[in-house]
C-alpha positions in Angstrom: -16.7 139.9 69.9 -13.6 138.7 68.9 -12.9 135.0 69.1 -10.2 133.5 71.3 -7.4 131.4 69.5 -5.8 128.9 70.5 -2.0 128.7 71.4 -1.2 126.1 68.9 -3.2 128.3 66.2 -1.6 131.1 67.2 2.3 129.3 67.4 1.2 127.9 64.0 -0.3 131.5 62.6 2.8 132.9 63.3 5.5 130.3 62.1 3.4 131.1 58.9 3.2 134.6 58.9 7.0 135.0 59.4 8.1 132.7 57.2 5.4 134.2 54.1 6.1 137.7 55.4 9.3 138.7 54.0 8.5 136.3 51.0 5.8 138.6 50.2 7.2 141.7 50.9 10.2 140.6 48.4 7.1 139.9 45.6 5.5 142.7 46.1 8.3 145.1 46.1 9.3 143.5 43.0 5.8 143.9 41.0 6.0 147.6 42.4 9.3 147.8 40.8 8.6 146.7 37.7 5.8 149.1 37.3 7.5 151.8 38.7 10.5 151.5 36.3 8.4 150.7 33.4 6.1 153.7 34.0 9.0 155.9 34.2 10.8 154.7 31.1 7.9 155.4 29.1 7.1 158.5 30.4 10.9 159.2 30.2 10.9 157.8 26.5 7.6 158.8 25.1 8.0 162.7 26.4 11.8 162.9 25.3 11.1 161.3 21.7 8.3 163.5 21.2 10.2 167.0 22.7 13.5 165.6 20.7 11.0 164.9 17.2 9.7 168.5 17.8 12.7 169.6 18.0 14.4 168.1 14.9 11.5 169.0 12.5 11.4 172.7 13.9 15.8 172.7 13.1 14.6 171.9 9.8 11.8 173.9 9.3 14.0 176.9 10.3 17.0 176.4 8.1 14.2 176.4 5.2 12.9 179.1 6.4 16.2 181.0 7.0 17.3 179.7 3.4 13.8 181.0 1.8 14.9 184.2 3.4 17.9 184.6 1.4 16.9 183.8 -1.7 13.7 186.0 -1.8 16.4 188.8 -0.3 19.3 188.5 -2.9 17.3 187.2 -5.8 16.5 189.7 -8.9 13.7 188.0 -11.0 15.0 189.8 -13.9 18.0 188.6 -14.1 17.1 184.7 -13.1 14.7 185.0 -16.7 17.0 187.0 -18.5 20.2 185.8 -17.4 20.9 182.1 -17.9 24.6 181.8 -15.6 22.7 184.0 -13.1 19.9 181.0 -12.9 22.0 178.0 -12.8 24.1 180.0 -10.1 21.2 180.4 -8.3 19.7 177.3 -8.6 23.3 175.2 -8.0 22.9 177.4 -4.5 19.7 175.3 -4.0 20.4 172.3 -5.0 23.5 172.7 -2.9 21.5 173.4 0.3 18.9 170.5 -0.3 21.7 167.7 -0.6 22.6 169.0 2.9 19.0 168.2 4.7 18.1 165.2 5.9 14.3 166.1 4.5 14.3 166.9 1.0 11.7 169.2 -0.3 10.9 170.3 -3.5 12.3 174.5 -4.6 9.8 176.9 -6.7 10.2 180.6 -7.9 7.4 182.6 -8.8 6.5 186.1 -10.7 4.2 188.8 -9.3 1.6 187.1 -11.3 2.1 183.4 -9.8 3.7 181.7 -12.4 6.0 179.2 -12.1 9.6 180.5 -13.3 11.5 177.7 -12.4 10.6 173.9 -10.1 12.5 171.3 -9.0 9.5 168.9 -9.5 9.4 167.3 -12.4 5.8 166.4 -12.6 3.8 168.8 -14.2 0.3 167.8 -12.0 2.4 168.3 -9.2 3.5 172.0 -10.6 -0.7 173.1 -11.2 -1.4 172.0 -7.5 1.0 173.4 -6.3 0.3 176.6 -8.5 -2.9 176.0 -7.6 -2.8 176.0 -3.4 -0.4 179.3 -4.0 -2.9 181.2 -6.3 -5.7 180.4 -3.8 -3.7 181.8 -0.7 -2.1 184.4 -2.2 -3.2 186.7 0.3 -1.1 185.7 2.6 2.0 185.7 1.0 2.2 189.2 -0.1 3.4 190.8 3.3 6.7 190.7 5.0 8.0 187.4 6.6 8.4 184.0 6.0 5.1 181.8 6.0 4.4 178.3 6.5 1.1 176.8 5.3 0.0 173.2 5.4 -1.5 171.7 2.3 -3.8 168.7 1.8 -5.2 167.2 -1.6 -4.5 165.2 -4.6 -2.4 165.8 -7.3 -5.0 165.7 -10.0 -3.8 162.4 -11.6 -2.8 159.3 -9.5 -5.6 161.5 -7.0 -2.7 160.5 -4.5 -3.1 162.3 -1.2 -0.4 165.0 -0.5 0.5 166.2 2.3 3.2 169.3 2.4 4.1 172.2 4.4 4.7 175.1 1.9 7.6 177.3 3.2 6.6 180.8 1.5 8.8 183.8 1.2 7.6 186.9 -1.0 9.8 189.0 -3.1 9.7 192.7 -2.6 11.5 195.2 -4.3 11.0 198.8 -4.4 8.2 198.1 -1.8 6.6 196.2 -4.9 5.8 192.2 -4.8 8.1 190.7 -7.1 7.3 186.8 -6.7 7.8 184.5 -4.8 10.1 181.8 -3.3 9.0 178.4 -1.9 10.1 175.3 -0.4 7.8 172.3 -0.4 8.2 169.8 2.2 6.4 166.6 1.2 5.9 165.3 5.0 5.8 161.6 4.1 9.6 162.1 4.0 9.5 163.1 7.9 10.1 159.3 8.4 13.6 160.2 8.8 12.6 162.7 11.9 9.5 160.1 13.5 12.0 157.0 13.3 10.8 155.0 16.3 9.4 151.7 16.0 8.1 151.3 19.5 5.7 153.8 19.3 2.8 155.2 17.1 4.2 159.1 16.0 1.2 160.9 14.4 1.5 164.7 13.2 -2.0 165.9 13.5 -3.4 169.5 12.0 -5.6 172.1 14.1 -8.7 169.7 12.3 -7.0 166.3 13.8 -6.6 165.2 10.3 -3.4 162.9 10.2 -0.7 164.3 7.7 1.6 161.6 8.7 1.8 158.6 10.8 4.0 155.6 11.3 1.0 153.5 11.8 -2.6 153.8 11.2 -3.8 152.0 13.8 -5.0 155.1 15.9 -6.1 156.7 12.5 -10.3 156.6 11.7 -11.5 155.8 8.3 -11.6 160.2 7.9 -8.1 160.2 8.2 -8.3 161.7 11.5 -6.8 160.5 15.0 -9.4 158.5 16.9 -12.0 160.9 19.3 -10.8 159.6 22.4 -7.3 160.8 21.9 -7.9 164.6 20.8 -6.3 166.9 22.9 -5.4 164.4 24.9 -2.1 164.1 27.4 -1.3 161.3 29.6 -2.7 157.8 30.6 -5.7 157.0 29.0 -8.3 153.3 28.8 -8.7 153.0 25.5 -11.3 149.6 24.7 -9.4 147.7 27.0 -5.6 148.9 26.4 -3.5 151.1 28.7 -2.3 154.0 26.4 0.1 156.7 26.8 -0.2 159.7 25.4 2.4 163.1 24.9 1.3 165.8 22.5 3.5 169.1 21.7 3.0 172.1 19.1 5.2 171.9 16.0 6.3 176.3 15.9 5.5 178.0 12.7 2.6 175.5 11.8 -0.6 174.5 13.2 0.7 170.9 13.6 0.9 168.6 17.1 3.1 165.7 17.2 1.5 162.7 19.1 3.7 160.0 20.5 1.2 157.3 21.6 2.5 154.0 23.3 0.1 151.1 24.2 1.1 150.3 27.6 -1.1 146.9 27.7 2.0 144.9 27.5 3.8 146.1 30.7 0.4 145.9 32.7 -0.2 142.5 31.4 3.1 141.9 32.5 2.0 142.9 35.7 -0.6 141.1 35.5 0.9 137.7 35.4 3.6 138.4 38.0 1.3 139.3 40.5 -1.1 135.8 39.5 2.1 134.4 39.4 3.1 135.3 43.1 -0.3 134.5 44.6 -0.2 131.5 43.1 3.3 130.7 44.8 1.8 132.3 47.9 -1.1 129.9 48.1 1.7 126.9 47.1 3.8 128.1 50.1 0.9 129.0 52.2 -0.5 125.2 52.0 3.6 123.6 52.0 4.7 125.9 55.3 0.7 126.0 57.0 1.1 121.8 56.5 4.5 121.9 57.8 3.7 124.8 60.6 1.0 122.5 61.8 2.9 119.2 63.1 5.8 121.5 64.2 2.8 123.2 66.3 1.0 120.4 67.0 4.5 118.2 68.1 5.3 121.1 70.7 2.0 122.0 72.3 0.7 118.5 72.8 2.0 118.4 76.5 0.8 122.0 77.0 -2.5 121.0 75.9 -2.3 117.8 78.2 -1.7 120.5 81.2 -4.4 122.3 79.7 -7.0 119.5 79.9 -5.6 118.6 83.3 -5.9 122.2 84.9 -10.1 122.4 83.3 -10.7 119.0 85.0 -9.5 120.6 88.0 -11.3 124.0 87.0 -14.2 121.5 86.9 -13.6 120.2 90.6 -12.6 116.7 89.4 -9.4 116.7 91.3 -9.1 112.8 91.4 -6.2 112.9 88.3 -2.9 111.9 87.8 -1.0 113.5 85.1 1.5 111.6 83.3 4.2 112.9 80.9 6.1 111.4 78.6 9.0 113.5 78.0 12.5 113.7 78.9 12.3 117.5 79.6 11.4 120.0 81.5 7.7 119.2 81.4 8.5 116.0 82.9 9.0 118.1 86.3 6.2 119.9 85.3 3.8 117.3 85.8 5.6 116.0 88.7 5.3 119.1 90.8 1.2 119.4 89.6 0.4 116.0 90.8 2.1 116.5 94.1 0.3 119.9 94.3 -2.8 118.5 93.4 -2.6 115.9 96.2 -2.3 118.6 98.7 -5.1 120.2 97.7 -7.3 117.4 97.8 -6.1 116.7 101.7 -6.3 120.7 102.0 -10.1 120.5 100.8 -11.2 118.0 102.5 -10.1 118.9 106.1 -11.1 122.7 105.2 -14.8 121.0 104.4 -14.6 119.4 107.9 -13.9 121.9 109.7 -16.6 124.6 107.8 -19.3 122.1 108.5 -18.2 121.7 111.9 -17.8 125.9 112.6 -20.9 126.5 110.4 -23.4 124.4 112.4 -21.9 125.3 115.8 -22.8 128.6 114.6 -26.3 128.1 113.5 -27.0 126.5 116.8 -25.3 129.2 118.8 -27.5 131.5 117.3 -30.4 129.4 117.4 -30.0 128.9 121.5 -29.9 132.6 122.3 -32.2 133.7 124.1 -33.0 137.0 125.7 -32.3 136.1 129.3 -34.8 139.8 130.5 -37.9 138.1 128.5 -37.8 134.9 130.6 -37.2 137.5 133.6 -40.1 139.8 132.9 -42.4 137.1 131.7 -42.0 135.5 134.9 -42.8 138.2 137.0 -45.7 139.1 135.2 -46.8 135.7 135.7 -46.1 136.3 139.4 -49.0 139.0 139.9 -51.5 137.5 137.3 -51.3 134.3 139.8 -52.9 136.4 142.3 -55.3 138.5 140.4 -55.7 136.6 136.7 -55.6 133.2 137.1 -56.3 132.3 134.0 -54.4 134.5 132.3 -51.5 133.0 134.4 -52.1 130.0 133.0 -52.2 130.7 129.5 -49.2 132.3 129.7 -47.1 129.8 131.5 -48.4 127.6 128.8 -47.2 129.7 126.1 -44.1 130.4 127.4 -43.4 126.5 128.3 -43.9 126.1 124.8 -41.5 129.0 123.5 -38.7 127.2 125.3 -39.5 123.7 124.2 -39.4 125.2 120.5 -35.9 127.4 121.3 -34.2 124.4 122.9 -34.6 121.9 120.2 -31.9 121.1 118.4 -33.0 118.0 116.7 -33.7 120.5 113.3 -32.2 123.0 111.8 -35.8 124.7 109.4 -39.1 124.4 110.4 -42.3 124.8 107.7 -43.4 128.6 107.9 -46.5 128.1 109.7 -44.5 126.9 113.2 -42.0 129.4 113.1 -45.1 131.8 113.2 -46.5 130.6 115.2 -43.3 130.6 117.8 -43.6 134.5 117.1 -47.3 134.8 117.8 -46.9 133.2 121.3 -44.2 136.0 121.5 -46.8 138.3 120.8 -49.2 136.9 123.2 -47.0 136.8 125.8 -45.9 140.5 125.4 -49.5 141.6 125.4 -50.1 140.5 128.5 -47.5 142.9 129.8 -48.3 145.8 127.5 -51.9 145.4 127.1 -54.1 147.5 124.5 -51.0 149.4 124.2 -49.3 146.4 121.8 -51.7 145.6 118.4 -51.0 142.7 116.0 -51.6 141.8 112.3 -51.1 138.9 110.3 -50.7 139.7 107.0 -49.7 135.8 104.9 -50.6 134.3 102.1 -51.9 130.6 102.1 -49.0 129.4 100.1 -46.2 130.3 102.8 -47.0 128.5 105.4 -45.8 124.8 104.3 -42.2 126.5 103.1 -38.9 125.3 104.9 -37.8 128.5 107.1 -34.4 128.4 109.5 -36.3 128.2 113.3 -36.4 131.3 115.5 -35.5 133.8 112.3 -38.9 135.7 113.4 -39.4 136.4 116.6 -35.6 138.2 117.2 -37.2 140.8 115.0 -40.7 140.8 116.6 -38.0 141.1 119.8 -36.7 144.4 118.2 -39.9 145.8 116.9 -41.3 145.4 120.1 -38.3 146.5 122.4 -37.1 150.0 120.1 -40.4 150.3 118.9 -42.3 152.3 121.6 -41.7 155.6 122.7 -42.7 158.5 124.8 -45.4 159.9 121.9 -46.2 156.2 120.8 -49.3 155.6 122.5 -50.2 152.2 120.7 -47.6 149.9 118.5 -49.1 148.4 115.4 -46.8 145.4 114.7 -47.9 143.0 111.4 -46.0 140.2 109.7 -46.4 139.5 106.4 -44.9 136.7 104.1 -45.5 135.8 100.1 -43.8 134.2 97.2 -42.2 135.8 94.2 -39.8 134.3 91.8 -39.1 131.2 93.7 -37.8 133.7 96.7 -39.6 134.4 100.3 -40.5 137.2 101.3 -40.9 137.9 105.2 -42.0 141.5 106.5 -41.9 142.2 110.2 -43.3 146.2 110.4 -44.5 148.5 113.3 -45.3 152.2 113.2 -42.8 152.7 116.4 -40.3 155.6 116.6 -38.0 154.4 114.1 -34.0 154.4 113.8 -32.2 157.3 114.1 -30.4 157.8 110.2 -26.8 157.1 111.5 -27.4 154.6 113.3 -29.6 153.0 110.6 -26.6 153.3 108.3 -24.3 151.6 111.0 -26.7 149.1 111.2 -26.5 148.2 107.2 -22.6 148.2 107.2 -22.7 145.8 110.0 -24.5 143.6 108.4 -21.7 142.9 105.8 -19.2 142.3 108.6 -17.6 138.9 109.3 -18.0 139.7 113.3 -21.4 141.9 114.6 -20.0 145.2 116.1 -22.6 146.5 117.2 -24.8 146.2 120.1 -27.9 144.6 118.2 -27.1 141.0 118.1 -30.8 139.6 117.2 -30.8 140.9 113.8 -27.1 140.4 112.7 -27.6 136.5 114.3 -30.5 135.8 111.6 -28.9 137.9 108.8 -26.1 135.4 109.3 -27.4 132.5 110.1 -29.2 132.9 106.7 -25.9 133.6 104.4 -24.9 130.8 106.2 -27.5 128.2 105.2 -28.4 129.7 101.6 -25.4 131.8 100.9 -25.4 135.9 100.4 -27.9 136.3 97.7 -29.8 136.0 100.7 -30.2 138.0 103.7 -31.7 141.1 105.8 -33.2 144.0 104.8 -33.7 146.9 107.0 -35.7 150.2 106.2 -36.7 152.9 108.6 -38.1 156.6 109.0 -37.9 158.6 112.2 -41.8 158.9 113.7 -43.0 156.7 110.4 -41.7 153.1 111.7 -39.3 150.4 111.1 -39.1 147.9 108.2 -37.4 144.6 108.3 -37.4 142.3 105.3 -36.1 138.5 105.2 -35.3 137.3 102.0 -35.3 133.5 101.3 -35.0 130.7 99.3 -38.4 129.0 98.1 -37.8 125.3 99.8 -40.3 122.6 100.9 -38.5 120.4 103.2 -38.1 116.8 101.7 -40.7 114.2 102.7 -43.6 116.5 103.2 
């Protein structure tokens, strides 16, 4: 269930929430900002530098191979041995081409049997590895086309590692292999192609070995690029960092570029600007909630003072006087609620007069009545039984002396249980004498009823009834029995008979009328008590009617558990 807030909370919640709102939303958008734009320029940076670095070293790898081409076309091998301005023509051509290129490589020509006819290496260790790596893949240089190998090794002296792409063209003529022409790119001069300092730039062969690299700090102790990052494209946790990763294939070799930039810094960064902005957010949170709260507290005081005055009210204490101090509208305010409240009090207390007054003339309206025909039969019964039962007579003048001593006593307004009974057992007795055998009574009450406080003459209107719409042309003998007990500090009266019973319509129109301010119907006994019993306990108490054609009626008074006070 959601708990209720006060108006000052809520004034105070939302001076605050407007004021950090836009704050926030400024922050935030900021921090998203800054890793949006940071996020893009390295994806922006990292995948153009590496596209842009393939690109360069495949330019250059295809003017060698176009320039191997030409040679190995227009050379004649007999000639470049035989012929000494045919050589240095030849070779000027090379060295020509190779002060053009940004990365220098290294120029060999060789005979059908893979010697070395002329080198521009100097180093003769150099010359036998080289020899060497082209004697041991000589397969795949006698066909046509150019090929591009990658070598790894040492050099056989220094035991230096070397790492070159061998550019290889053959030399046919007359369908017969001639030789062969090569360039020899050593790739540790790539640095002029991999020239960014931001990033690590590793060129990686089918293996993952490292032929080159700006940095070895994504190199293991192999010589090969770290497990995690093999194959690899895109974002990636590496112990802790944030990399970025962008791989493409270098054409004619089995080489991948890697471009790899740790993106720890920017989310650091991050990091600390959003730390940064909740601890400003707390700062202002505490500066405008401190702030927020007197303004808050400074404008609802007098509300709350109406508050306090309207509970007290709410509470029925309407003896206040409210007094504001304030040079406003609320001034007028409680003004207007004091003169209110004085007119309520006078309106109370004359509306309380005059209930009391209507409710007891009531009670003792109802109490007085009567039925007028009883009084008429009773005494004309008593009329014969003079003559012919005596005794009889006399017993029943007695009985009915003391029915109307009991009705016209107003002194009271309850009676204990066992008198009101016994008013309607006199009622009984009285009745019997006129319908004889025909007219059978039980009692039916427990002990502990008789000393409860009961309103006087609640009973016998419903014996009255019982008796009166009870019998009928098949009812030979009426079985009327009261019966009365206690259960969960309420009382319990039954008055029953096995009579005719009420018809279903007019049992319904009996219920209804029950709930009516004024009776509207004809039977005035049992709306009278139902009344006068709302009226002294209020309408969680009442009547009860229930009925079946041929089976009998049902009448149930419900009241309150009360011993009157003194006894």
């Amino acid at each position: 269930m959601n708990k209720k807030i006060s108006f000052k909370e809520e004034l105070k919640r939302s001076l605050i929430v407007h004021a950090l709102t836009p704050c926030f939303i400024l922050c935030i958008i900021c921090v998203l900002g800054f890793i949006l734009i940071a996020s893009v320029n390295i994806y922006r940076n990292n995948n153009i530098y590496a596209l842009n670095s393939r690109e360069k070293l495949e330019r250059e790898l295809n003017s060698y191979i176009e320039n191997t081409s030409h040679i190995a076309k227009d050379i004649n091998i007999g000639n470049f041995q035989r012929n000494k301005q045919y050589k240095v023509d030849v070779i000027e051509g090379v060295y020509n081409f190779l002060n053009q290129k940004n990365i220098k490589a290294q120029f060999y020509i060789f005979n059908n049997d893979f010697d070395i006819l002329y080198s521009t290496e100097r180093s003769e260790d150099k010359k036998n590895f080289i020899k060497y790596q082209v004697t041991g893949s000589e397969m795949k240089f006698i066909g046509e086309g150019s090929n591009i190998i990658y070598i790894y090794g040492g050099n056989g002296v220094e035991n230096t590692p070397i790492s070159s792409y061998l550019i290889v063209k053959p030399i046919i003529r007359d369908n017969e292999f001639a030789g062969l022409c090569i360039y020899e790119l050593e790739l540790k001069n790539l640095d002029v192609v991999f020239n960014n300092a931001n990033s690590t730039v590793l060129l990686v062969n089918k293996f993952h070995r490292v032929v080159y690299s700006n940095s070895r700090r994504f190199v293991d102790d192999r010589n090969k690029i770290i497990k995690n990052f093999r194959d690899r494209s895109g974002i990636i946790f590496n112990d802790g960092d944030l990399i970025y990763i962008s791989s493409n294939k270098v054409d004619y070799t089995d080489t991948w570029i890697y471009v790899i930039t740790d993106c720890s810094t920017y989310m650091n960064i991050s990091i600390i600007m959003l730390l940064l902005i909740i601890a400003v957010a707390i700062i202002m949170a505490a500066a405008i909630s401190s702030s927020a709260g007197k303004f808050s507290a400074k404008k609802t005081a007098i509300i709350y003072q109406l508050i306090d005055a309207l509970k007290q009210v709410e509470d029925g204490k309407l003896d206040i006087n409210l007094d504001i101090e304030s040079d406003d509208e609320f001034k007028s305010i409680g003004h207007s609620f004091n003169m209110m409240l004085g007119s309520i009090r006078h309106l109370i207390e004359r509306h309380d007069k005059m209930a009391l007054e209507n409710n007891m003339a009531i009670v003792q309206m109802m109490e007085s009545q009567f039925n007028p025909h009883f009084l008429f039969n009773t005494l004309e019964s008593v009329r014969y039984l003079v003559k012919f039962n005596p005794k009889v007579a006399d017993k029943t003048v007695v009985n009915l002396s003391k029915l109307l001593r009991y009705s016209i006593q107003n002194t009271v307004d309850t009676v204990k249980f066992k008198e009101e009974f016994d008013f309607a057992k006199r009622y009984i007795e009285i009745m019997k004498v006129r319908f004889g055998d025909r007219l059978e009574f039980n009692d039916n009450t427990s002990y502990e009823v008789k000393e409860v406080s009961v309103p006087k003459m609640i009973i016998q209107p419903i014996v009255e009834n019982a008796v009166k719409y009870g019998f009928g042309e098949n009812v030979e003998v009426l079985k009327v029995e009261i019966s009365a007990y206690i259960e969960s500090e309420k009382v319990y009266i039954t008055v029953r008979d096995d009579g005719v019973g009420i018809d279903k319509e007019l049992l319904k129109e009996l219920v209804v009328n029950l709930k009516e301010k004024y009776n509207l119907s004809d039977h005035i006994g049992l709306y009278n008590v139902h009344k006068r019993i709302e009226l002294l306990y209020g309408t969680e108490y009442g009547l009860e009617i229930n009925s079946e054609i041929c089976r009998g009626t049902e009448v149930v008074l419900v009241l309150p558990k009360i011993f009157r006070q003194g006894e």
